[in-house]
Backbone bond lengths (Angstrom), bond angles and torsions (degrees), N, CA, C in turn:
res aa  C-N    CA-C-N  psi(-1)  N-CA   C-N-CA  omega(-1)  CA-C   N-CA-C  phi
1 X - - - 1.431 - - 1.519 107.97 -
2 X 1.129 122.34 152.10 1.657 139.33 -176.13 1.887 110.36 -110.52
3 X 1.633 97.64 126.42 1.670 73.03 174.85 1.824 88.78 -151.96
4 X 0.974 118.05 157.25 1.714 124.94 167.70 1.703 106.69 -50.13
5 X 0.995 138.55 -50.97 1.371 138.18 -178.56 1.060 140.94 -128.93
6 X 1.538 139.73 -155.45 1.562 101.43 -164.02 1.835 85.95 -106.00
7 X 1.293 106.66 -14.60 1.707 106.59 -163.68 1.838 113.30 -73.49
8 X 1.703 105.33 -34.38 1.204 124.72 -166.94 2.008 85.77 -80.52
9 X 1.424 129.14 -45.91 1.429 111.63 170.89 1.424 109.73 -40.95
10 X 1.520 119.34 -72.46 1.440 128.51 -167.44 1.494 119.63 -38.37
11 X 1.256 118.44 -31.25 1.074 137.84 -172.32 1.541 111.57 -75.45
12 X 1.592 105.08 -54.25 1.166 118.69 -164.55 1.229 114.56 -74.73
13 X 1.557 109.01 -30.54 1.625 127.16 -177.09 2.006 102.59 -79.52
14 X 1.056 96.59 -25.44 1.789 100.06 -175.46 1.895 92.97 -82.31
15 X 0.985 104.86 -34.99 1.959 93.19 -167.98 2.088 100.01 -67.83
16 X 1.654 96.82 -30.30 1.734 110.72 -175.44 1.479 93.72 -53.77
17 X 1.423 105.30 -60.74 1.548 107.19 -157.24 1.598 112.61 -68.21
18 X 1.231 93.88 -24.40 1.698 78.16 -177.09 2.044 109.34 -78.49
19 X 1.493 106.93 -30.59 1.386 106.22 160.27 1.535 132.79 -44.05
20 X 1.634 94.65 -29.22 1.534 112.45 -172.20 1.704 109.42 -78.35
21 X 1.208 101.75 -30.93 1.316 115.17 -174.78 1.562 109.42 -77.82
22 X 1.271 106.39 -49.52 1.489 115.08 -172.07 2.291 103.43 -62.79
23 X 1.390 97.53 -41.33 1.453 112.38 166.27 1.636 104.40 -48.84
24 X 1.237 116.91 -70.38 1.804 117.14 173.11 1.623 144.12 -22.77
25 X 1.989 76.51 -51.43 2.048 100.40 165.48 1.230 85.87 -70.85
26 X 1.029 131.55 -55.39 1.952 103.22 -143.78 1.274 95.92 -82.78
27 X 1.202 142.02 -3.97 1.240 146.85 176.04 1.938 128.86 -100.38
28 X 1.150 77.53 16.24 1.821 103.09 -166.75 1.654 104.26 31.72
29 X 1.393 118.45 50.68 1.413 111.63 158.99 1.786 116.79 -112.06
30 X 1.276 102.79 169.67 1.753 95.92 -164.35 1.533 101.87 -128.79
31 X 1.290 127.05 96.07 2.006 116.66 170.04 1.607 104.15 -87.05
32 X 1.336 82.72 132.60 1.470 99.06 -174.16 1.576 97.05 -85.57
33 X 1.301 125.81 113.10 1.479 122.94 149.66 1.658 126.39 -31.43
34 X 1.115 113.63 -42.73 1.354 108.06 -162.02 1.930 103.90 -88.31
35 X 1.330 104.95 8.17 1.374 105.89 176.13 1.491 111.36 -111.54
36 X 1.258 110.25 -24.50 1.514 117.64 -174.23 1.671 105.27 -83.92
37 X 1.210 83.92 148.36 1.701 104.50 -172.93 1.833 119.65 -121.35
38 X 1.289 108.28 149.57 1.549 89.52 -179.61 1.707 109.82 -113.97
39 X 1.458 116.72 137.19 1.516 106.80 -177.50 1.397 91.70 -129.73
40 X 1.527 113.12 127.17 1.341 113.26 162.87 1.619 107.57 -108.64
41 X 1.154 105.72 140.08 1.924 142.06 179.63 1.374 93.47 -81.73
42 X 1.606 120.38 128.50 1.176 128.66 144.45 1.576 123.29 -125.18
43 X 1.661 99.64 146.09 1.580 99.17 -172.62 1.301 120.87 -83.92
44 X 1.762 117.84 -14.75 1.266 139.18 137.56 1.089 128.40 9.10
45 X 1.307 148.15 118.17 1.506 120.30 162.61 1.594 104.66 -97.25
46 X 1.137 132.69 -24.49 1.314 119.23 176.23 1.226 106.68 -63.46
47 X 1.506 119.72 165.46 1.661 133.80 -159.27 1.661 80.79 -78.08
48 X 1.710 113.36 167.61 1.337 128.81 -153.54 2.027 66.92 -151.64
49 X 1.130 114.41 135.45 1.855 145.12 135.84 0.823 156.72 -65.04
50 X 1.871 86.36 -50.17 1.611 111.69 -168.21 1.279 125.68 -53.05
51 X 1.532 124.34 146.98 1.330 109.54 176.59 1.888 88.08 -123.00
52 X 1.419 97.63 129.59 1.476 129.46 154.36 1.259 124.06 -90.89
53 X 2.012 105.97 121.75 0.920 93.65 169.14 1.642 139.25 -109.18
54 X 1.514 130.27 117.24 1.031 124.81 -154.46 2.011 92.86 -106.96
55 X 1.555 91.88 149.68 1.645 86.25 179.51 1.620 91.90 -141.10
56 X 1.579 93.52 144.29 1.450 117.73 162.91 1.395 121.94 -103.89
57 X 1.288 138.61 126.19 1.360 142.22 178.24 1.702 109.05 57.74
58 X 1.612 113.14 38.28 1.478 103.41 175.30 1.773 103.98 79.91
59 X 1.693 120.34 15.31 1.697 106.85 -165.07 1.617 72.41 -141.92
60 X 1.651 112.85 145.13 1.412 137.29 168.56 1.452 92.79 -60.82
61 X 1.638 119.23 135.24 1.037 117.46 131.49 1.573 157.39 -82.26
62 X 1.336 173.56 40.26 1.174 143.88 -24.31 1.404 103.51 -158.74
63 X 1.565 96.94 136.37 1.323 120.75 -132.19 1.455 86.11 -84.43
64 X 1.394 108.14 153.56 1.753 112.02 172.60 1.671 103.64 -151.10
65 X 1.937 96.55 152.58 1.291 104.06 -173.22 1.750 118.65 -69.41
66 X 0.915 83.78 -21.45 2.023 111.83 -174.10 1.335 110.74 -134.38
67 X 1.476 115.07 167.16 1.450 144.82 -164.73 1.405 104.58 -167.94
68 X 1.156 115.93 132.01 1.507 131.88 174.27 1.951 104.68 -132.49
69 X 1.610 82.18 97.41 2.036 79.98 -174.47 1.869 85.78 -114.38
70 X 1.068 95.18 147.99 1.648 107.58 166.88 1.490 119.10 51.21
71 X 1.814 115.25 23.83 1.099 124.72 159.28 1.571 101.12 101.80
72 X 1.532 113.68 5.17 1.636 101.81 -177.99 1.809 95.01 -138.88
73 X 1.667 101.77 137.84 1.372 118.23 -163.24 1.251 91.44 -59.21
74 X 1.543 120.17 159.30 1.655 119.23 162.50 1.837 104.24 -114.04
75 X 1.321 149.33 93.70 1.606 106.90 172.38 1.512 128.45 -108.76
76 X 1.028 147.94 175.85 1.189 123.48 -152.90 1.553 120.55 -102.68
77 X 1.124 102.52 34.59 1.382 122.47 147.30 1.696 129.88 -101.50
78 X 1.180 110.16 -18.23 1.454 116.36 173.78 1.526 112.07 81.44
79 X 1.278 120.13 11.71 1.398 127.21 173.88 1.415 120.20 -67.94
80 X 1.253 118.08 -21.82 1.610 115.00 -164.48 1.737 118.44 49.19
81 X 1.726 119.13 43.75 1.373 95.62 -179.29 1.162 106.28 -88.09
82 X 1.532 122.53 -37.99 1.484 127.44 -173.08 1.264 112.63 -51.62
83 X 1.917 121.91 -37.53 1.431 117.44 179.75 1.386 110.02 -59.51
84 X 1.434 119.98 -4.38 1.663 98.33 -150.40 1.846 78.13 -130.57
85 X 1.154 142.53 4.36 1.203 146.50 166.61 1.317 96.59 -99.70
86 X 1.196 132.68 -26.02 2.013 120.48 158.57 0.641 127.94 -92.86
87 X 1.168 133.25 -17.47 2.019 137.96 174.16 1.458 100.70 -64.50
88 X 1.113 117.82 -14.85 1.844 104.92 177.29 0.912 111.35 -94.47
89 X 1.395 123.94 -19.36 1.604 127.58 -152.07 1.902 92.26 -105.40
90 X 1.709 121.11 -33.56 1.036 103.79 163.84 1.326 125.12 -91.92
91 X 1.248 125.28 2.42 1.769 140.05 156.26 1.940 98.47 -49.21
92 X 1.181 97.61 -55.54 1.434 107.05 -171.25 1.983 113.87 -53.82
93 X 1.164 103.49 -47.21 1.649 128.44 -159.66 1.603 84.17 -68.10
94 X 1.805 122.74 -42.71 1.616 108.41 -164.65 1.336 103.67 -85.63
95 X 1.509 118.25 -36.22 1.296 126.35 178.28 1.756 121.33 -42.72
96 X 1.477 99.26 -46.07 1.499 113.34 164.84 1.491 108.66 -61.62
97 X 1.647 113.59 -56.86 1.572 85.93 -175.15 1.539 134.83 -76.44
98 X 1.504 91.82 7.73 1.826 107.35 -179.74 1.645 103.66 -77.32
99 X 1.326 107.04 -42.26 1.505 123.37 -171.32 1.836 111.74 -75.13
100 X 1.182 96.79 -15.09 1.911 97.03 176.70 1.957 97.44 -102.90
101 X 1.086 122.42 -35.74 1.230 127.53 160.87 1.700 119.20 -35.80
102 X 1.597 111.34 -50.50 1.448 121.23 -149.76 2.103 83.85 -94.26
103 X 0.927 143.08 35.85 1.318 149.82 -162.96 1.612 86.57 -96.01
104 X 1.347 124.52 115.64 1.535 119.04 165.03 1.268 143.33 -68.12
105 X 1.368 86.40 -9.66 2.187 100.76 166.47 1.309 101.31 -81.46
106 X 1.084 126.56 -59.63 1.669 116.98 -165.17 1.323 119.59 -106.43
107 X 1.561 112.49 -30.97 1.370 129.87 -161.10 1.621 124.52 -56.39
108 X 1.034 137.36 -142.47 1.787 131.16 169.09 1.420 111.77 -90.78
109 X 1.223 131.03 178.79 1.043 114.12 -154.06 1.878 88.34 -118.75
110 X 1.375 103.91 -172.44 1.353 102.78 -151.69 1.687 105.80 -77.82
111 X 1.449 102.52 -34.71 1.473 100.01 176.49 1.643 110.27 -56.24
112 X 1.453 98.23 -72.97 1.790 99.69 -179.26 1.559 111.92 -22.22
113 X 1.811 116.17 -59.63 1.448 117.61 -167.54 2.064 97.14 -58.88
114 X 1.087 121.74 -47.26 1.103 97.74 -166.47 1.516 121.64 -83.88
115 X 1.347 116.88 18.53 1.556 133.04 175.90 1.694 104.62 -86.86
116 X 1.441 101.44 -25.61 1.544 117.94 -157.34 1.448 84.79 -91.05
């Protein structure tokens, strides 16, 4: 959502959420507050501070620099550096467990490893 300031967002995003919620009951779905997080995007390049407050079910939600939904970092700049400063580091973590796997005394056997 787009708004002139940071108060007219808060506002605007709190009237959404409570629509969203009321959408949920009638929809027999349930958001758990204490899992949801809030990330605000700026188009800004100077650093952004602010803390907004958005609430679900009457409970603060709490604001974070990052989000990782569906396996890819979000931060609120839209840069993607963090995704691409962890994809190596978990490239690394499977690579190791491929390499203690491929061990010829105990490990998989040669067909499996070379399917892999």
């Amino acid at each position: 959502m787009k708004s002139e300031s940071e108060r007219d967002a808060e506002n605007i995003t709190n009237l959404e959420m409570d629509k969203l919620i009321t959408w949920a009951k009638n929809n027999k779905l349930i958001f758990y507050e204490q899992k949801s997080k809030v990330n605000v995007i700026y188009r800004r390049k100077r650093k952004e501070n602010k803390e907004i407050r958005i609430c679900m079910k009457n409970k603060m939600l709490k604001q974070v620099q990052k989000i990782q939904y569906l396996g890819i970092i979000i931060d609120s700049k839209l840069n993607f550096r963090k995704q691409i400063i962890h994809i190596p580091s978990k490239c690394n973590k499977l690579i190791h467990a491929l390499s203690k796997s491929a061990i010829l005394s105990w490990g998989l056997s040669q067909a499996a490893l070379h399917n892999i």
